[in-house]
Structure formats: structure tokens, C-alpha cells
C-alpha positions in Angstrom: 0.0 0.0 0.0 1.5 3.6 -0.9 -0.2 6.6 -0.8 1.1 8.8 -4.0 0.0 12.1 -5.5 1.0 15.9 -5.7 -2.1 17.6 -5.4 -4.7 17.2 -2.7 -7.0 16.3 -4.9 -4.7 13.1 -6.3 -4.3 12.0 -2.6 -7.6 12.3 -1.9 -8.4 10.2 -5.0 -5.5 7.7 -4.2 -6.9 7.2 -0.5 -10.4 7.0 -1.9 -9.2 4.2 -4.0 -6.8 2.1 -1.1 -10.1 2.1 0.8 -12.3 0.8 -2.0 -9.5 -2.1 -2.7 -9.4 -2.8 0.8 -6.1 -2.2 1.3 -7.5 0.5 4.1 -9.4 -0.9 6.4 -11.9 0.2 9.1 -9.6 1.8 12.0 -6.5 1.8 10.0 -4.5 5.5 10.7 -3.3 7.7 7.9 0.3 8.9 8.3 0.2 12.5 10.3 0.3 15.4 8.2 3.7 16.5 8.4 4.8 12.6 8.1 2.6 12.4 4.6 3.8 16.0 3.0 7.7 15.1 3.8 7.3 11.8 1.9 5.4 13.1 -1.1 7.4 16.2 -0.9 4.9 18.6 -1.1 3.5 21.0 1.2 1.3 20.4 4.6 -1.7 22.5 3.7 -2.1 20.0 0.6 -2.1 16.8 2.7 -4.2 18.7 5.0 -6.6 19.9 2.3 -6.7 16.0 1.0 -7.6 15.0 4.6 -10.5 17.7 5.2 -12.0 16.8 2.2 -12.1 12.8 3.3 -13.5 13.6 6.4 -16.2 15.7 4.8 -16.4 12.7 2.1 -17.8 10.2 5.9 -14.4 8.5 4.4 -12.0 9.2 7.6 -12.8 10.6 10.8 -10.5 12.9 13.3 -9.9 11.8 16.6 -8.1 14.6 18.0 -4.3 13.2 19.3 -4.8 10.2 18.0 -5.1 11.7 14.4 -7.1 10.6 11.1 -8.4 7.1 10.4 -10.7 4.8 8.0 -14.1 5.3 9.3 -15.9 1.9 8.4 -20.2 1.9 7.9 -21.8 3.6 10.3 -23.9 1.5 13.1 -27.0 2.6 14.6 -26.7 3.6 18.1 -28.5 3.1 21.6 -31.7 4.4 20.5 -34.3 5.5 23.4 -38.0 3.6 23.8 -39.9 1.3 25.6 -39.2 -2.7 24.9 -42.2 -3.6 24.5 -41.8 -7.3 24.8 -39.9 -7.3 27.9 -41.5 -9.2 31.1 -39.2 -6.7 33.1 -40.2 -3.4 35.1 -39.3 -1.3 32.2 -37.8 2.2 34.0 -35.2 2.5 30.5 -37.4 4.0 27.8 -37.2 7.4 28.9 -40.5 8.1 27.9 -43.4 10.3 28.8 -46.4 8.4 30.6 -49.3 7.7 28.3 -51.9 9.0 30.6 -51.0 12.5 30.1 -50.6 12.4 26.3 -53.7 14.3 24.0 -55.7 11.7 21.7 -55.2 13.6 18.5 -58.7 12.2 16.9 -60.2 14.8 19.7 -57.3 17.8 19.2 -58.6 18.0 15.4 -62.5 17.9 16.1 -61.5 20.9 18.0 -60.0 22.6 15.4 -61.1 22.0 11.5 -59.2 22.8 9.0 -59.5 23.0 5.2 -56.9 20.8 3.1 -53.2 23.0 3.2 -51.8 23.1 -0.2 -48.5 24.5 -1.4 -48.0 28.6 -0.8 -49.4 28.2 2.4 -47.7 29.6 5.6 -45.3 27.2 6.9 -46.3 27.7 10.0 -50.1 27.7 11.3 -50.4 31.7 12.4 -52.1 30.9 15.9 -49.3 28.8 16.7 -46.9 31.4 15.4 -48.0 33.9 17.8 -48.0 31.7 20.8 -44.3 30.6 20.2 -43.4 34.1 19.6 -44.9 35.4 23.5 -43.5 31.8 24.8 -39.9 32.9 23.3 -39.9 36.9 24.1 -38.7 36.6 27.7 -35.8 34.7 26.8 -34.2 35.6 23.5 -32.5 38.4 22.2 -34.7 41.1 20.1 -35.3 40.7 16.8 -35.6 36.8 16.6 -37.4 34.5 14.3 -39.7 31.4 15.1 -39.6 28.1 12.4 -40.9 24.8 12.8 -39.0 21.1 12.6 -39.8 17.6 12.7 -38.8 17.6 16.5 -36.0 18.6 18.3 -33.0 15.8 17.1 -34.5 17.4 13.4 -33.7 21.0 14.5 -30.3 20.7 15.9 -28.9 18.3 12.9 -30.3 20.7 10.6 -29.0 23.9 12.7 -25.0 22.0 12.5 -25.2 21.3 9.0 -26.3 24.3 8.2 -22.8 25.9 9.5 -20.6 23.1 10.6 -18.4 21.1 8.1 -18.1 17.0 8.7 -15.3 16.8 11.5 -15.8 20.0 13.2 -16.1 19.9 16.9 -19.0 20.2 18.5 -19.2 20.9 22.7 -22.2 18.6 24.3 -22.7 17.9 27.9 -20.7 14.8 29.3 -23.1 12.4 29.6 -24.6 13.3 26.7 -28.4 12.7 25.5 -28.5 9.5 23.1 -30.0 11.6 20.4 -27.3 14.4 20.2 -24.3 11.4 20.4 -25.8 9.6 17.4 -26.5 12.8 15.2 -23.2 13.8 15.7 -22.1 10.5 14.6 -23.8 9.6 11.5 -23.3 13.9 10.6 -19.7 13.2 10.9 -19.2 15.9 13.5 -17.0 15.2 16.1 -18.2 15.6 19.9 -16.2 17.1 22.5 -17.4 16.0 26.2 -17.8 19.1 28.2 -17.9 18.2 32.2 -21.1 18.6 34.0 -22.5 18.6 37.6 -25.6 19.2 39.6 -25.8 22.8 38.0 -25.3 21.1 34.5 -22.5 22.2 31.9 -19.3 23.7 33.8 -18.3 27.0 32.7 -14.7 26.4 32.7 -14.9 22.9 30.9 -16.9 24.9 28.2 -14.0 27.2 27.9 -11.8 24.5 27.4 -13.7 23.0 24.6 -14.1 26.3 22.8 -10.2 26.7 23.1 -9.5 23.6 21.8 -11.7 24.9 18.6 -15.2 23.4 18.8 -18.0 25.5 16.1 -21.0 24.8 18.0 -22.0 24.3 21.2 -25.2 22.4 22.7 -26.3 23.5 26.0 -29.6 21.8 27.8 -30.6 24.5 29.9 -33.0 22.3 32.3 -33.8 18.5 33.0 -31.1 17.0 30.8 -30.9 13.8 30.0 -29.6 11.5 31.4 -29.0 13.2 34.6 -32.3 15.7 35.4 -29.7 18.9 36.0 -30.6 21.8 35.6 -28.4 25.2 35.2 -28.9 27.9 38.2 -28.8 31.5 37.4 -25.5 31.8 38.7 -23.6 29.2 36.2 -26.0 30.3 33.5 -24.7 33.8 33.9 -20.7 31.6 33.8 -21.4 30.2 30.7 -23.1 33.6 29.1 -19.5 35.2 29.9 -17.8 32.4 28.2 -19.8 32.2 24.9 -19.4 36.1 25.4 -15.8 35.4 24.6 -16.5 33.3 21.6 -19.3 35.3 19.4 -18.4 32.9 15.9 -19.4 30.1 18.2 -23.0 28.3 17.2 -25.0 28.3 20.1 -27.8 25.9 20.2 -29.8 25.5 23.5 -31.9 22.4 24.0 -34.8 23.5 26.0 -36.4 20.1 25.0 -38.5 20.0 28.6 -40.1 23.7 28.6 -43.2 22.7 28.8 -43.0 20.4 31.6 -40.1 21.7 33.5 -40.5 22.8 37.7 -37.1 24.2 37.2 -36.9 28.3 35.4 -35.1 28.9 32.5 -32.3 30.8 32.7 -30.7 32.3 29.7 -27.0 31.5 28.4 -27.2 33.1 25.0 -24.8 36.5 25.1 -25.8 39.3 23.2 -22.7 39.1 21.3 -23.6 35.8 19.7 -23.8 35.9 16.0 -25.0 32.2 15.7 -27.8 31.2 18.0 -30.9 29.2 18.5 -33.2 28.1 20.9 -35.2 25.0 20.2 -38.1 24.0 22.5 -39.8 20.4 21.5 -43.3 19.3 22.5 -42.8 15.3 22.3 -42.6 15.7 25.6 -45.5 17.0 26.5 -47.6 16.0 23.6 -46.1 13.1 22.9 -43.4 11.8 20.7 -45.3 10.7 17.5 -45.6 14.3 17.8 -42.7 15.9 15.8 -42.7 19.1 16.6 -40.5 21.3 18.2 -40.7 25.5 17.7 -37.4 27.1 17.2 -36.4 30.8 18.0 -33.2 31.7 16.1 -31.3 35.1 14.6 -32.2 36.0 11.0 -29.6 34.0 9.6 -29.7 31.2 11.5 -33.6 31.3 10.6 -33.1 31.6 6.7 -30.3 28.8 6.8 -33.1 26.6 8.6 -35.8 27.5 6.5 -33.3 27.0 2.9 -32.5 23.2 4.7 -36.4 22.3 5.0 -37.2 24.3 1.7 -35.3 21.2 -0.4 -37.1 18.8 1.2 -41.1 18.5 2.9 -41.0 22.8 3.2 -43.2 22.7 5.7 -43.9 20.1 9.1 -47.9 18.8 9.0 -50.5 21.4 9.1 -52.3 17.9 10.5 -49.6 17.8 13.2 -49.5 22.0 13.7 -53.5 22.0 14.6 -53.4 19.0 16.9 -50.7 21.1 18.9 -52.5 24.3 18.7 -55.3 23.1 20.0 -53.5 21.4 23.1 -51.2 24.5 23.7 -54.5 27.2 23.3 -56.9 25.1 25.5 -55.2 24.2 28.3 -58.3 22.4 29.6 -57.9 19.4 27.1 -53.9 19.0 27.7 -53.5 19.4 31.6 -50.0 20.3 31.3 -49.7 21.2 34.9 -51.3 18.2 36.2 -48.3 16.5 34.4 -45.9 17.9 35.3 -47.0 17.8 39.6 -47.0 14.0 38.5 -43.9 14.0 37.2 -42.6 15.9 40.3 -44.2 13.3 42.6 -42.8 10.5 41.1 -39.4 11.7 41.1 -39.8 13.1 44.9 -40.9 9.4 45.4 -38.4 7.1 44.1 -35.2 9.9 45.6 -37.3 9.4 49.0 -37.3 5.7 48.3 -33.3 5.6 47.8 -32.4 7.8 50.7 -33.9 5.3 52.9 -31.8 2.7 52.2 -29.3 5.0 52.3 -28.7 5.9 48.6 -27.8 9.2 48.5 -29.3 11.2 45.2 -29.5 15.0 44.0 -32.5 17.4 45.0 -32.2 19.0 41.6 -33.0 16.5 39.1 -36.2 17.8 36.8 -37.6 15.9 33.6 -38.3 12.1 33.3 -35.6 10.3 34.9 -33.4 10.1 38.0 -29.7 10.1 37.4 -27.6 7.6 40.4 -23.9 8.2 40.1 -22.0 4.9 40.5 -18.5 4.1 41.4 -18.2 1.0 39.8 -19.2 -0.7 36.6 -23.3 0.4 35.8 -23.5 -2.1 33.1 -23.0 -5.7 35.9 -25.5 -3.2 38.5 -28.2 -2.7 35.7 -27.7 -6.8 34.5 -28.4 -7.5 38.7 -31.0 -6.0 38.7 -32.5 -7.2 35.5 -32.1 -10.7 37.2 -34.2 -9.1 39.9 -37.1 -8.1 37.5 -35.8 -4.2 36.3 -35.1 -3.0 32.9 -32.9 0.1 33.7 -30.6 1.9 31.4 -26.8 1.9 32.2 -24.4 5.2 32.1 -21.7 3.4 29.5 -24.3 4.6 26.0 -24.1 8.5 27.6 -20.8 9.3 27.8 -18.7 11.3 25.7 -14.6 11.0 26.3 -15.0 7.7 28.2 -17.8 5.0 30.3 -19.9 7.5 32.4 -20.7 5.2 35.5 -24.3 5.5 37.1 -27.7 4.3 36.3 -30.9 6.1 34.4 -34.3 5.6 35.9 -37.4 6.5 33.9 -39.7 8.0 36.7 -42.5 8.3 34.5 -44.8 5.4 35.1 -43.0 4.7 38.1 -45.7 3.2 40.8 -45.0 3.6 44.8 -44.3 0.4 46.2 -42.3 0.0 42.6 -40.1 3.3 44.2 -39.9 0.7 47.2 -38.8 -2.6 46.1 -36.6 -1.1 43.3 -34.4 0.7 46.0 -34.5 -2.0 48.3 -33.1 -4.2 45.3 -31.1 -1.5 44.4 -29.3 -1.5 48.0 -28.7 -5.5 47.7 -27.0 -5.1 44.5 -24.7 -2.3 45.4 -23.8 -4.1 48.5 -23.0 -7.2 46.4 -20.8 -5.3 43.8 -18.9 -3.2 46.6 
């Protein structure tokens, strides 16, 4: 195997070729950049210009210090949802409990609607004007409101509207399933950005940014997997970093607004050039519901709308009126009510733990409780399948290595469940001590 050519665009096609012969594999490491230029003799911006363009090819992938390899087909990743089948307690699926979900045959008797042909409004003007007084208190003047197939839709569309495959992009570390495998099969690369029981640490985020990530996702409350949520004071931390950086992409994640006990507090700077603000309702409405509203800066707005303009244009009038009439009559979708539930059932299960002396934060909003572990979560979760549990190990969440701890979906959690599971929980820690 010998990698020839003068111009990048001759190694680039001479790569290309090795790794359609198989004579580059999967995993298999190009020579650095400075290695590869001396032995063609030609100069490092070519190499590196060949190398760009392979990554942006889904050819090779960067990984940082240990420098460009093969990437080989991409695999699907730890998905979220329910296992239906299972004769286990599912507390995995991370999602919202049926009960409090709309029946959309009822949402659309309320609201009639004539067919929706092409030329109308993309987005149903009733629902426009409720996202835009939901959005006013917390983004900067001037912004605009558009409309995705959910909130995974909005921030892969948001990256590839600015990013270029193998840039960096800052998440949370753990990291929510969805943003990890978007990231993936986008070819970005994801930098793990340390968190704690105020969420994303200001200084880590500096790091990152140094270190030359584009974009940065922030959930601003209940994140998943762990339920933080960021306090006024290390909101106003990581406002002064991204103050620093104004090219960055911001994207906040606000995916459990409507839900939430916790208050949002705002991390986008003024500064920012690049910024969005994407609040989904799967949550709340349920997720066959793809929606999500998104608040964004002109630009950001017309890149969005240009990405959905190629494609459907427009997400479901259908879909739009069944969420208007759940979001303008609070009577049929008891969004309160839910999220009190919610509340209880995480107050429940923490209670449930302390007593046997597992120790948990008071923090934690959204749809699952987050237990730190000191030792290997995926032998605790098998224990405890083996005791009659389906629960969701750290290991899928983590970013720059294994994140040990243990997601519990509180959602349908039922009060002596909160009981037995910590008592089972306590005999399998003592076990694995």
C-alpha cells in the first residue's frame, strides 16, 4: 500500500481508491500530516486539504491526538424507547407516561381545518403567535420562530447548516442518546464538556471552545440523562464564556419547557452571532408528535428555512392544529397536572433511595433520575435485570469515556415499585462493593 500524489485532490483520490481495494481498512491510521507531506514532498496545507475533504467525504474521521483514520459503515446507536416485549419493570425507555398524552382524533374535532396546499404559511399563524410570546422573555430582540420535525430534526439541521463534517462540536458529558448519534452519522466530532448538579461547567466549556469546537449544545434544564438543571449563577458563567467566543453556534436544548419545575435561565450572550433556541413538545404531547418551535437570529432562521425548503418545506398542518389546540386550551392537555405527577414520582423514588441509604440530588427535573455509581453500571443494571428491572446503564451516555451511574425513567413509576426497586437496588450495590 503507498499513498502517491502531488495535489490534494490526487491524494484524496489515491486514499479514496486504497479504501475501495481494501487495502484500508476500518480503524486503519493515515500517516500524520507533516509525516505524509515530507514523503510526497509537497506542502502540509495540501495533505491537510486532502484529509479535510475525506473527512467531509464520511471517508476518515478525526480523533483529535490520536489523528485521522478509516471510518468503516456507520452503526445505529443506543436508541431511546420502551421494549415492548420485555417481562421486566421497564424504568429505561425514557419516555413520557401515556396517561397525560392528547388523543389527536379529539385535538382536530377541535379545530377543523381546510386541506393545506402548497403557498401556504409554513407555520399555522395561531401557533406562530403563541411561540413568539412563549420565546420573548428569553431571547434576544429581533428573533425568528420556524418549525421542525422535532427537536433531534432541529439541531442536525441547525450543525449542517454551518458546521463542516469533523468539526467539533461541545455537548454535555453524559450526553443525550440523540445528540451522540446525530453527531455520529453527521460526521461531527463531539467534545465532552464536564457537567455537575448545575449542568455544563463554565470552565470545561472554555476548554472546549479553546480547543476549537464551532457549536455548542447546552440543555438549559432537565437534561438527559442526569435531570440537572443550570442555576442563574452558572447560566450567567457560561453567558460570559460564549461572550468570549461570538463565531461560536449556540444551540440550547430547551427540549422540557413545557414540563419543567425548574426556570429557565438564559445562556445566549448578546454578542452571539449564531444562536438558536429549540423547545420540543414530544414531551409534553407526545413523541409521535414531531414538533419542536425554534427561536433563532435572522440567519440562522433563513439557513433553517433554505435546509427544510429542499425537502417537505413545511412540518404537518395535520400535526400543527393538533398542537395548537393542546397549547391554546389548556383544559384538554393538563399540562400542569403532568408535570406535579412527574414531580411526585421523582420526589418518590429519591425518597425511596435515601432510605436505604442511597444518596441522590434534590435537583433533578424531567423524566428520569440520574444515580452516580463508582463501579461498573452495566453488571449493576444486569443485577438488577435478574431481579425483574429493565434500567438503562451510564456506559451509551458518555462522551470522552464509560460514564458510571444508572438512568431511571420516573414516568410510570408506581409507589411500592419506588420501594422494592431501592431496596433491590441496595442489595446489589452491597453485592458489587
Amino acid at each position: 500500500m503507498k499513498i502517491t500524489g502531488t495535489t490534494s485532490a490526487e491524494i484524496f483520490d489515491r486514499i479514496r481508491m486504497l479504501v475501495r481495494t481494501g487495502q484500508l481498512q476500518q480503524g486503519d491510521a493515515l500517516p500524520p500530516v507533516r509525516e505524509l507531506a515530507t514523503t510526497l514532498d509537497v506542502n502540509r496545507n495540501t495533505v491537510a486539504a486532502a484529509y479535510k475533504r475525506l473527512v467531509a467525504a464520511g471517508i476518515a474521521a478525526t480523533q483529535g491526538r490520536l489523528g485521522t483514520v478509516i471510518r468503516g459503515d456507520d452503526v445505529l446507536g443506543e436508541q431511546e424507547g420502551t421494549h415492548v416485549d420485555s417481562p421486566l419493570v421497564d424504568l429505561a425507555g425514557g419516555n413520557p407516561n401515556p396517561e397525560w398524552l392528547p388523543d389527536p382524533a379529539a385535538m382536530l374535532a377541535v379545530r377543523p381545518r381546510s386541506p393545506r396546499l402548497y403557498g401556504a404559511a409554513v407555520i399555522n399563524p395561531e401557533l406562530e403567535r403563541y411561540a413568539r410570546d412563549w420565546f420573548a422573555p428569553d431571547c434576544p430582540d429581533g428573533f425568528a420562530i420556524d418549525l421542525t420535525h422535532g427537536a433531534v430534526d432541529a439541531v442536525e439541521r441547525l450543525l449542517s447548516a454551518y458546521l463542516a463534517s469533523g468539526d467539533q462540536v461541545a455537548v454535555e458529558d453524559p450526553c443525550f442518546l440523540g445528540s451522540i448519534n446525530t453527531l455520529r452519522t453527521a460526521g461531527f466530532e463531539a467534545t465532552g464538556v464536564a457537567i455537575d448538579a448545575q449542568g455544563m461547567r463554565a470552565d470545561a466549556l472554555e476548554a472546549a471552545l479553546e480547543r476549537g469546537a464551532q457549536a455548542v449544545i447546552i440543555t438549559p434544564r432537565a437534561h438527559n440523562p442526569t435531570g440537572c438543571s443550570l442555576g442563574a449563577t452558572r447560566a450567567r458563567a457560561l453567558r460570559r464564556v460564549l461572550s468570549r467566543h461570538p463565531h461560536v453556534l449556540v444551540i440550547v436544548d430547551d427540549h422540557f419547557a413545557l414540563l419543567a419545575s425548574s426556570p429557565y435561565h438564559d445562556v445566549i450572550p448578546r454578542q452571539t452571532q449564531r444562536w438558536a433556541l429549540v423547545r420540543s413538545l414530544s414531551k409534553a404531547l407526545g413523541p409521535d408528535l414531531r414538533l419542536a418551535l425554534v427561536a433563532s437570529d435572522a440567519q440562522t432562521s433563513n439557513r433553517l428555512r433554505l435546509r427544510l425548503a429542499g425537502g417537505t418545506s413545511w412540518v404537518s398542518h395535520i400535526l400543527q392544529d393538533i398542537a395548537e389546540a393542546c397549547l391554546l386550551d389548556p383544559r384538554r392537555n393538563p399540562l400542569a397536572d403532568a408535570r406535579a405527577d412527574y414531580a411526585r414520582r421523582r420526589r418518590l423514588l429519591a425518597e425511596a433511595l435515601r432510605a436505604e441509604g442511597i444518596g441522590i440530588t434534590d435537583t433533578a427535573d424531567g423524566l428520569n433520575l440520574w444515580l452516580p455509581l463508582a463501579g461498573d453500571g452495566q453488571a449493576i443494571a444486569g443485577e438488577l435485570a435478574r431481579r425483574g428491572w429493565l434500567i438503562r446503564a451510564g456506559d451509551a451516555f458518555g462522551i470522552t469515556d464509560t460514564t458510571p451511574g444508572l438512568r431511571i425513567t420516573i414516568s410510570t413509576l408506581l409507589p411500592d415499585q419506588a420501594s422494592r426497586l431501592a431496596k433491590d437496588l441496595r442489595a446489589t450495590l452491597d453485592r458489587h462493593r
